[in-house]
ZANUPA-861425 format. One record per residue (C-alpha): residue number from 1; residue in three letters; chain; x, y, z. Coordinates in steps of 0.5 Angstrom, whole numbers. Layout:
N
{rec NUM,ALA,A,{X,Y,Z}},
...
***
This chain:
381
{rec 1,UNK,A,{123,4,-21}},
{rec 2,UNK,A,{117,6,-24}},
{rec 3,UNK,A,{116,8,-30}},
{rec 4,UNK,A,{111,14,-33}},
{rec 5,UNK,A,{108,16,-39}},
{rec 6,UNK,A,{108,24,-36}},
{rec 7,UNK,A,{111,27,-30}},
{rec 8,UNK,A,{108,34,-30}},
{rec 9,UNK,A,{111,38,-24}},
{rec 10,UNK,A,{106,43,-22}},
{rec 11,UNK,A,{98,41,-19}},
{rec 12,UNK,A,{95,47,-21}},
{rec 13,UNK,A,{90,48,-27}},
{rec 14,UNK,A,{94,46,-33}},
{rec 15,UNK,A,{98,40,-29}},
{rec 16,UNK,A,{91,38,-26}},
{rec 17,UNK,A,{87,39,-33}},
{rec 18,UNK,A,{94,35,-37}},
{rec 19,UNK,A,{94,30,-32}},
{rec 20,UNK,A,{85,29,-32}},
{rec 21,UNK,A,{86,28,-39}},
{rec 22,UNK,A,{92,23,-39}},
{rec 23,UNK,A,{89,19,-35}},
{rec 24,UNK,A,{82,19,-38}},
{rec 25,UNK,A,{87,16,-44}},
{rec 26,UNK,A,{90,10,-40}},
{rec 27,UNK,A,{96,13,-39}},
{rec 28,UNK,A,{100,13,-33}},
{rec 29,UNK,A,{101,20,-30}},
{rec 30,UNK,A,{105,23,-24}},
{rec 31,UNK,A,{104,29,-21}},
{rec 32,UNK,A,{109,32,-16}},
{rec 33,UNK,A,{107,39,-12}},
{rec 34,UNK,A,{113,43,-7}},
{rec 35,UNK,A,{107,46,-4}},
{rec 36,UNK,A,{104,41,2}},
{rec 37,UNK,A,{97,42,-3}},
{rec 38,UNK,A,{94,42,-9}},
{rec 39,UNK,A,{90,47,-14}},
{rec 40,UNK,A,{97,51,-14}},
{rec 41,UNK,A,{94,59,-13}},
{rec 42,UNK,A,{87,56,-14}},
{rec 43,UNK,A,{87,53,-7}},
{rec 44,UNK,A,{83,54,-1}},
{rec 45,UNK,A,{83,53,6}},
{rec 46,UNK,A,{76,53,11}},
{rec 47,UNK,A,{76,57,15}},
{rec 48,UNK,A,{70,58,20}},
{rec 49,UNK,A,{66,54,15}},
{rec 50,UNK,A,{68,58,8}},
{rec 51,UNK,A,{72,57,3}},
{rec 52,UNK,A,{77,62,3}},
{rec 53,UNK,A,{82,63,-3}},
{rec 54,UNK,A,{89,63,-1}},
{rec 55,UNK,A,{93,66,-6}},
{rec 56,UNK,A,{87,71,-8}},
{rec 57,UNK,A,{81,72,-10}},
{rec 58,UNK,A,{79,66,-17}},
{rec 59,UNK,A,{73,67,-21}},
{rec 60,UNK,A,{71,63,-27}},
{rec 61,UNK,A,{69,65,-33}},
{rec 62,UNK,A,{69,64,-40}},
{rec 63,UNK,A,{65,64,-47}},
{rec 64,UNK,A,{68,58,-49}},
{rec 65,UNK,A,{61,53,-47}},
{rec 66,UNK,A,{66,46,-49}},
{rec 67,UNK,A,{71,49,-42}},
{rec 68,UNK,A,{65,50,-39}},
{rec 69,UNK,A,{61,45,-40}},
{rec 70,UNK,A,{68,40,-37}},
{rec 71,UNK,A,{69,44,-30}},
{rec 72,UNK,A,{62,44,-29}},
{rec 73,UNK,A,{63,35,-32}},
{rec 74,UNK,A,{68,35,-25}},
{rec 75,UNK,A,{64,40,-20}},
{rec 76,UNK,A,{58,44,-21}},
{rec 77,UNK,A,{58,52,-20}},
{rec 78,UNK,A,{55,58,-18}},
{rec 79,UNK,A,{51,63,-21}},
{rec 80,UNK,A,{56,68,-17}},
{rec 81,UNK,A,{57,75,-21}},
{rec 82,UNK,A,{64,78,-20}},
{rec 83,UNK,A,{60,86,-19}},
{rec 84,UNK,A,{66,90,-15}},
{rec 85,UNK,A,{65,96,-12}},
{rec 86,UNK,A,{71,102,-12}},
{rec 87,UNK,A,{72,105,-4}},
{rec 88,UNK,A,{74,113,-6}},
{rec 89,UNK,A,{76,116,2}},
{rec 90,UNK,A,{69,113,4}},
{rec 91,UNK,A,{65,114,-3}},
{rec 92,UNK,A,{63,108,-6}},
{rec 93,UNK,A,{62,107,-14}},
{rec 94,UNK,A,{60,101,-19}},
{rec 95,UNK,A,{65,97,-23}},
{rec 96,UNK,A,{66,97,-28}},
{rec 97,UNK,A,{65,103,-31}},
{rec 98,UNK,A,{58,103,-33}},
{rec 99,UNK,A,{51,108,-31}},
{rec 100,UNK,A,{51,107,-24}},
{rec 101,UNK,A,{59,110,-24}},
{rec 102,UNK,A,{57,115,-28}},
{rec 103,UNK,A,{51,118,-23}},
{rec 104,UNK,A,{56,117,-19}},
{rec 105,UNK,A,{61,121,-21}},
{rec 106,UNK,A,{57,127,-24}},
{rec 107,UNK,A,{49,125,-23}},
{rec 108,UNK,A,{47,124,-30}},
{rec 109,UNK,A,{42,120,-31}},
{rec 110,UNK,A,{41,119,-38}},
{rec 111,UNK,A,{47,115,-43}},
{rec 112,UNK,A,{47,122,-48}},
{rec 113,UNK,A,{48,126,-41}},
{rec 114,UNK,A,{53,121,-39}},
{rec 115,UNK,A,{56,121,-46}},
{rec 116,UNK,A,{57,128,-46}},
{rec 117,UNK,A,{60,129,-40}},
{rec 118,UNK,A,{66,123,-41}},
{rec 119,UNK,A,{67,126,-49}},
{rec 120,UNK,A,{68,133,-46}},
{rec 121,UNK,A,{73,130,-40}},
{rec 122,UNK,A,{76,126,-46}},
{rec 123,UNK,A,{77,133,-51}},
{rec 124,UNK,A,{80,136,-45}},
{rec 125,UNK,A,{85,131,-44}},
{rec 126,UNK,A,{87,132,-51}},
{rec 127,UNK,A,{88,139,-51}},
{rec 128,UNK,A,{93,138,-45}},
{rec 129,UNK,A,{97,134,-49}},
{rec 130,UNK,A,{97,138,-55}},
{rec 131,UNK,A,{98,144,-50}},
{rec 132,UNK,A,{105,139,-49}},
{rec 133,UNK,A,{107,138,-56}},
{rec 134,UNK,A,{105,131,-57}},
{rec 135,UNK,A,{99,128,-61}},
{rec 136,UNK,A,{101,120,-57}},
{rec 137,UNK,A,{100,119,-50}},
{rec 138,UNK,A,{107,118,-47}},
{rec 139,UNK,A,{105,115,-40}},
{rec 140,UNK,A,{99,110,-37}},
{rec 141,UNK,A,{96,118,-34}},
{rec 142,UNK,A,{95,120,-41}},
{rec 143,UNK,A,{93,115,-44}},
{rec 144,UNK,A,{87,113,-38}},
{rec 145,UNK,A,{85,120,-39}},
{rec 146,UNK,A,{84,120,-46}},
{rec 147,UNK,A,{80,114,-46}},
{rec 148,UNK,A,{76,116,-40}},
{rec 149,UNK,A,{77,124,-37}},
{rec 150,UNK,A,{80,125,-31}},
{rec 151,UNK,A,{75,124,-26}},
{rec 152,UNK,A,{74,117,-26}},
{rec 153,UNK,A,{82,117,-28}},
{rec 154,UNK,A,{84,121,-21}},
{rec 155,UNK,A,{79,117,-16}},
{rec 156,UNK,A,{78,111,-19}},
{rec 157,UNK,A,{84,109,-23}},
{rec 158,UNK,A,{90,112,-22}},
{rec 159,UNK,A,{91,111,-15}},
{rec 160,UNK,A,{90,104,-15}},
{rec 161,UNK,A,{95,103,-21}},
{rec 162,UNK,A,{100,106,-17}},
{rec 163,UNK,A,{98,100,-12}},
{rec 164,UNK,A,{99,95,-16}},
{rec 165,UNK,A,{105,96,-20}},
{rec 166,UNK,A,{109,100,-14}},
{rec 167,UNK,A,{111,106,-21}},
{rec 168,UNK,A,{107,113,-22}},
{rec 169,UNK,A,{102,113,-27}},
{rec 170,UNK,A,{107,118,-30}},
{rec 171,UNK,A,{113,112,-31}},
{rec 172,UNK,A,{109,106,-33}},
{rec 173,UNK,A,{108,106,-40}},
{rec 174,UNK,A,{101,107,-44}},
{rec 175,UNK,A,{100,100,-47}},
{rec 176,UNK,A,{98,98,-40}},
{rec 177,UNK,A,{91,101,-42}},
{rec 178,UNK,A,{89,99,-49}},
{rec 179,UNK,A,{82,101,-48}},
{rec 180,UNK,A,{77,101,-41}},
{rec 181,UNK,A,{71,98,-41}},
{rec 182,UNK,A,{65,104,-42}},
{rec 183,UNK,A,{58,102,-41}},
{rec 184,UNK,A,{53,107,-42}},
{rec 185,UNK,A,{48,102,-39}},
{rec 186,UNK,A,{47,100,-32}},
{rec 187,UNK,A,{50,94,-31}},
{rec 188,UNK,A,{55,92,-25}},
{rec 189,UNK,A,{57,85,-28}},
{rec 190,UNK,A,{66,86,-30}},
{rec 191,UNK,A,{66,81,-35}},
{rec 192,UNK,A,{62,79,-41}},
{rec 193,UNK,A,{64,71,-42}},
{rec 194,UNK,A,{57,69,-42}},
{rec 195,UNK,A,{58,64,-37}},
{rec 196,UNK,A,{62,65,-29}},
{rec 197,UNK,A,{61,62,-23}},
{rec 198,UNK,A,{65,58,-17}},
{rec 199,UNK,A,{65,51,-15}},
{rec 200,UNK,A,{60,49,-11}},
{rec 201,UNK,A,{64,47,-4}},
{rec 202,UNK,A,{70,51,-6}},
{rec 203,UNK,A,{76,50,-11}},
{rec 204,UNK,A,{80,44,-9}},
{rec 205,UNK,A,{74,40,-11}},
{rec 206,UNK,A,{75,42,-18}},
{rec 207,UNK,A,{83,40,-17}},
{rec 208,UNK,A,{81,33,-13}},
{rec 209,UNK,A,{76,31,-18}},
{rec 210,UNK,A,{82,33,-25}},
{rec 211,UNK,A,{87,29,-21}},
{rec 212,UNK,A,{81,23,-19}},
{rec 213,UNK,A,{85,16,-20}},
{rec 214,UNK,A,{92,20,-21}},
{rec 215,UNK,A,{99,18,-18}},
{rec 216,UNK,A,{100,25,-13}},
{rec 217,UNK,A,{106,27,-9}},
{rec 218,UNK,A,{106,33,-5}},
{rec 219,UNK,A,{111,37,-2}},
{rec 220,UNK,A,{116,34,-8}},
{rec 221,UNK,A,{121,40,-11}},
{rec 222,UNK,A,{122,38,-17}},
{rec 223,UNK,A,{129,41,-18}},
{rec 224,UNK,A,{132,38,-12}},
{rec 225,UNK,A,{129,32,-13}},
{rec 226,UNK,A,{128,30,-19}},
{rec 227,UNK,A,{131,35,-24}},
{rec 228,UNK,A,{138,30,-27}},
{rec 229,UNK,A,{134,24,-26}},
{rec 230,UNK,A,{127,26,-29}},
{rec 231,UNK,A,{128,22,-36}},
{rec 232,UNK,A,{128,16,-33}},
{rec 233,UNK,A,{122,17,-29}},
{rec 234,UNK,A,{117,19,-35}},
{rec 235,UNK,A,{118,19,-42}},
{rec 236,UNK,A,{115,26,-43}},
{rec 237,UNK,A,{115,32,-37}},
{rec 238,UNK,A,{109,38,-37}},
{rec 239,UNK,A,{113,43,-33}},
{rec 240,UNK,A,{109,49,-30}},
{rec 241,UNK,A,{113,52,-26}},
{rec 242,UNK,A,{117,59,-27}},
{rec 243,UNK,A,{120,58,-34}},
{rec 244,UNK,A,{128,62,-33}},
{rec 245,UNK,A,{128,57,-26}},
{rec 246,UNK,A,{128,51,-31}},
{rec 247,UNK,A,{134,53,-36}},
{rec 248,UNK,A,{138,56,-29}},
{rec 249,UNK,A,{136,63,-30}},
{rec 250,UNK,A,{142,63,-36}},
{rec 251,UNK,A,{139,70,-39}},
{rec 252,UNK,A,{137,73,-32}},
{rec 253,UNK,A,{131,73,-28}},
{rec 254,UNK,A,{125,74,-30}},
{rec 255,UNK,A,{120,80,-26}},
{rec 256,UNK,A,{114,79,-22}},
{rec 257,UNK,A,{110,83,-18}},
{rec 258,UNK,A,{107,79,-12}},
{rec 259,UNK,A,{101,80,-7}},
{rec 260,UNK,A,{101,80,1}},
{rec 261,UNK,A,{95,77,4}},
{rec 262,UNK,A,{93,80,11}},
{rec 263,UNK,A,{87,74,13}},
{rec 264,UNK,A,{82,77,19}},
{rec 265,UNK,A,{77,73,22}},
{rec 266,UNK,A,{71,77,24}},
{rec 267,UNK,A,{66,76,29}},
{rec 268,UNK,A,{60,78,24}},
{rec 269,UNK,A,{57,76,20}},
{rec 270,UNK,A,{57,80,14}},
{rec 271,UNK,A,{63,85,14}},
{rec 272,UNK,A,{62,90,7}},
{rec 273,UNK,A,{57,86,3}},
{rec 274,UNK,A,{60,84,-2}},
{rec 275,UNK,A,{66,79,-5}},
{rec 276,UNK,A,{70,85,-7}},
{rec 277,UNK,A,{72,92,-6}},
{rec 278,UNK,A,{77,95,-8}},
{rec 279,UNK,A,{81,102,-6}},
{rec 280,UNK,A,{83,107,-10}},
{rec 281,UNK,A,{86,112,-6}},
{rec 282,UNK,A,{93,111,-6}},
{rec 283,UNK,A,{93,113,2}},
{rec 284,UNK,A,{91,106,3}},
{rec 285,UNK,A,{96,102,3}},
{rec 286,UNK,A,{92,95,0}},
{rec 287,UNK,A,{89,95,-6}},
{rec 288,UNK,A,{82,91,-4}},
{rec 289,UNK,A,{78,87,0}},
{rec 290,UNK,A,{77,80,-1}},
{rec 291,UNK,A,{70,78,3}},
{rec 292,UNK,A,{71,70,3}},
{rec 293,UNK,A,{63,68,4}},
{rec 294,UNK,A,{60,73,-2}},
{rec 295,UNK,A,{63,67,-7}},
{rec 296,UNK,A,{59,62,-5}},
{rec 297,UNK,A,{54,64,0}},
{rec 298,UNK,A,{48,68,-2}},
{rec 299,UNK,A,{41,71,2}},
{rec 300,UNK,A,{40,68,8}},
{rec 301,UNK,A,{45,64,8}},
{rec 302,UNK,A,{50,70,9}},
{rec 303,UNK,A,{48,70,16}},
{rec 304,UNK,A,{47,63,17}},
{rec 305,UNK,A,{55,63,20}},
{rec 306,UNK,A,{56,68,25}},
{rec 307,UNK,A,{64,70,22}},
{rec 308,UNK,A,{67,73,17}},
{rec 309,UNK,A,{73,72,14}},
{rec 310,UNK,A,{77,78,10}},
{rec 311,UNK,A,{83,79,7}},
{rec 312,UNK,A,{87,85,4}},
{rec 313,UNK,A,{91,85,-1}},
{rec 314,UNK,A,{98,89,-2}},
{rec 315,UNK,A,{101,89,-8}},
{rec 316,UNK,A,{109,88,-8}},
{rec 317,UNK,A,{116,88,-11}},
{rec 318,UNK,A,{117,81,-12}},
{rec 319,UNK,A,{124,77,-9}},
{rec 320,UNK,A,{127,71,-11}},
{rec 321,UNK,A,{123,66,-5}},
{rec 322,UNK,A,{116,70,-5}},
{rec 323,UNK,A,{110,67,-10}},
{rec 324,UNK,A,{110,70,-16}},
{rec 325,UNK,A,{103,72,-18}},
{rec 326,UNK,A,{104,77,-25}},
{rec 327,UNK,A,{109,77,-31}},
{rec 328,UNK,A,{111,85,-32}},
{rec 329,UNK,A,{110,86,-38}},
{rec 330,UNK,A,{115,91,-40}},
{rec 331,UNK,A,{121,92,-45}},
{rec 332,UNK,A,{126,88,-41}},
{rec 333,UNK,A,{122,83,-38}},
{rec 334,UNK,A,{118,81,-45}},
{rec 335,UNK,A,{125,81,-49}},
{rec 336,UNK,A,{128,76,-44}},
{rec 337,UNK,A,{121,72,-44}},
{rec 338,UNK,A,{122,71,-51}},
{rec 339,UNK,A,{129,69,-51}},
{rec 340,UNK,A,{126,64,-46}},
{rec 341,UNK,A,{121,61,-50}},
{rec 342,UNK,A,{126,61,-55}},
{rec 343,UNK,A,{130,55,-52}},
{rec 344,UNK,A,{123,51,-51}},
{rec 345,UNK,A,{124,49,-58}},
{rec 346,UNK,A,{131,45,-57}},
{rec 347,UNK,A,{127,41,-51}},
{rec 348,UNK,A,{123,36,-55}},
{rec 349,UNK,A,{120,31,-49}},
{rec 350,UNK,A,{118,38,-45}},
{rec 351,UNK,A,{111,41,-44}},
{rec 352,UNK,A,{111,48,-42}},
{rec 353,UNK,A,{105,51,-40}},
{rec 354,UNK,A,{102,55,-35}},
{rec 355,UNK,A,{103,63,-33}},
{rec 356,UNK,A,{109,61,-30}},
{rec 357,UNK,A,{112,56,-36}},
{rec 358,UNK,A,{109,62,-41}},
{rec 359,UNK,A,{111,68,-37}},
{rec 360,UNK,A,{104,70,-39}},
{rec 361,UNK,A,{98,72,-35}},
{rec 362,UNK,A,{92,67,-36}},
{rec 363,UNK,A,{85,67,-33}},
{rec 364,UNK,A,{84,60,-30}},
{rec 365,UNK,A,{79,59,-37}},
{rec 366,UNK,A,{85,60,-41}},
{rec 367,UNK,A,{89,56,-38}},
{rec 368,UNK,A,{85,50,-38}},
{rec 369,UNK,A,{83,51,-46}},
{rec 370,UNK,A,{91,51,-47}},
{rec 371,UNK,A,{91,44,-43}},
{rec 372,UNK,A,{86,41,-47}},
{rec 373,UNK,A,{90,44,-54}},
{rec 374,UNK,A,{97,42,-51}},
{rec 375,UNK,A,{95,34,-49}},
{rec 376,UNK,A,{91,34,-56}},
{rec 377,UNK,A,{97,36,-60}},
{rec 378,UNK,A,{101,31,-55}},
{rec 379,UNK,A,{96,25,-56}},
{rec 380,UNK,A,{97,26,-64}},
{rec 381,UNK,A,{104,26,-64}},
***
């Protein structure tokens, strides 16, 4: 039998950026996939000549120039700016929260003016809470208004949040929303990372180009496979799937919300004129929608391919056999992470890394940072 330095099970961007890096050292790699592709959640399929994000929209961004410049040394990207725009029963806002917003909203022109009006929105709130008794926010509703005032908190937060964790506002907790981003300047850009962007030609060219040289096998379930007999294959394994799976779910299962994807093909070229629109009002049933082309087509090119391919995402409860997407991050699901993590320490030949092995929400230039650092960390040992 073949013997390997790394079994890594999971081809997404940890398993991929891990495998890359071990090979790039001499060291011989195999990767195992139960999906019928690479990339994980970052995979894409072509659909009409567009690459569309199948398990939901990825944009890369980062302040990290060294990570940038390593997806960039695989796959060049695009200069795309994710500029979401918020649908509120048929009027449209800038997002983030910025003076486009905020002309909007109340038709101030100046960031004085506009100011004023979220301070004296923001005073109201307080004073409500005061009326109540209480000096701390007890909600997530509370919370959003003290920090924004109850407009932009009514149309453009809460009934998108409902959506997205499946709870009222009144019944999530306020450290949900630690801050909200202000802008009192007219900038749509949501992020502030120096550097964002999509791989010319689509993710899995970034997934194919990290795992170029490397030992694949798709369509392999770690646990029905290989699980009592993977210390025989590899000396070390990186595991990135669900962390509570891996120790036979011995303390209970860990929670997730999940999103289910309705994909539409068009017959015109250009259907919201953006990459992202979300929904906020909670009548609507999704929560946004995804127009594929906007990532990686521009200008004229919009209109060179005559479809478009939309998908809306609904925000669900997750159930054991659905895809897992976001760790809930409440008391019950934290404790039972944290015990998880704990018994990682014992599992000396393992890896754990990635949003599932973590039970972490990662944005994909993290994830790939804590790669590099666990396989400089490894290659020292």
């Amino acid at each position: 039998m073949e013997h390997y330095d790394y079994l890594i099970v999971g081809s997404g961007l940890f398993g991929a950026t891990f495998a890359h890096l071990a090979h790039q050292d001499g060291k011989k790699c195999l990767v195992i996939d139960k999906r019928p592709h690479l990339g994980g959640n970052v995979y894409c399929e072509y659909v009409e000549g567009i690459h569309v994000h199948k398990y939901g929209a990825h944009i890369f961004h980062t302040n990290n120039k060294r990570i940038w410049d390593f997806v960039n040394s695989i796959v060049e990207f695009n200069r795309y700016t994710n500029s979401p725009v918020a649908n509120y029963k048929g009027k449209l806002y800038n997002l983030p929260f910025n003076m486009n917003t905020f002309y909007q909203m109340w038709g101030v022109t100046t960031p004085e003016e506009a100011q004023a009006k979220i301070e004296e929105q923001k005073s109201e709130a307080v004073a409500r809470m005061q009326a109540d008794g209480v000096s701390e926010p007890r909600n997530l509703e509370e919370q959003a208004q003290v920090l924004i005032g109850k407009d932009i908190y009514e149309r453009l937060i809460k009934g998108y949040t409902e959506k997205q964790w499946g709870r009222k506002c009144t019944e999530l907790p306020a450290f949900i929303i630690k801050r909200l981003p202000v802008r009192l300047v007219f900038d749509n850009n949501y992020f502030n990372d120096s550097y964002q962007g999509i791989p010319i030609g689509g993710y899995n060219r970034l997934v194919e180009g990290l795992l170029e040289g490397v030992e694949v096998r798709l369509n392999t379930d770690f646990f029905k496979e290989l699980r009592g007999a993977w210390s025989h294959l590899a000396d070390t394994l990186v595991y990135t799937g669900p962390i509570d799976e891996f120790f036979e779910f011995k303390f209970g299962r860990l929670n997730y919300r999940t999103v289910r994807f309705e994909n539409d093909v068009l017959d015109m070229p250009n259907y919201q004129g953006n990459a992202v629109v979300n929904y906020t009002e909670v009548e609507v049933p999704y929560t946004r929608i995804i127009e594929h082309k906007h990532f990686e087509m521009f200008g004229q090119k919009v209109y060179d391919i005559s479809k478009t391919v939309i998908s809306k995402e609904y925000s669900t409860e997750w159930q054991p056999g659905m895809e897992p997407y976001y760790p809930v991050n409440d008391a019950r699901n934290n404790e039972l992470a944290a015990k998880y993590r704990a018994e990682t320490t014992a599992e000396s030949s393992v890896i754990f890394g990635g949003r599932l092995a973590e039970y972490r929400y990662y944005d994909m230039a993290p994830v790939i940072e804590s790669a590099v650092r666990a396989y400089g960390n490894r290659s020292k040992e």
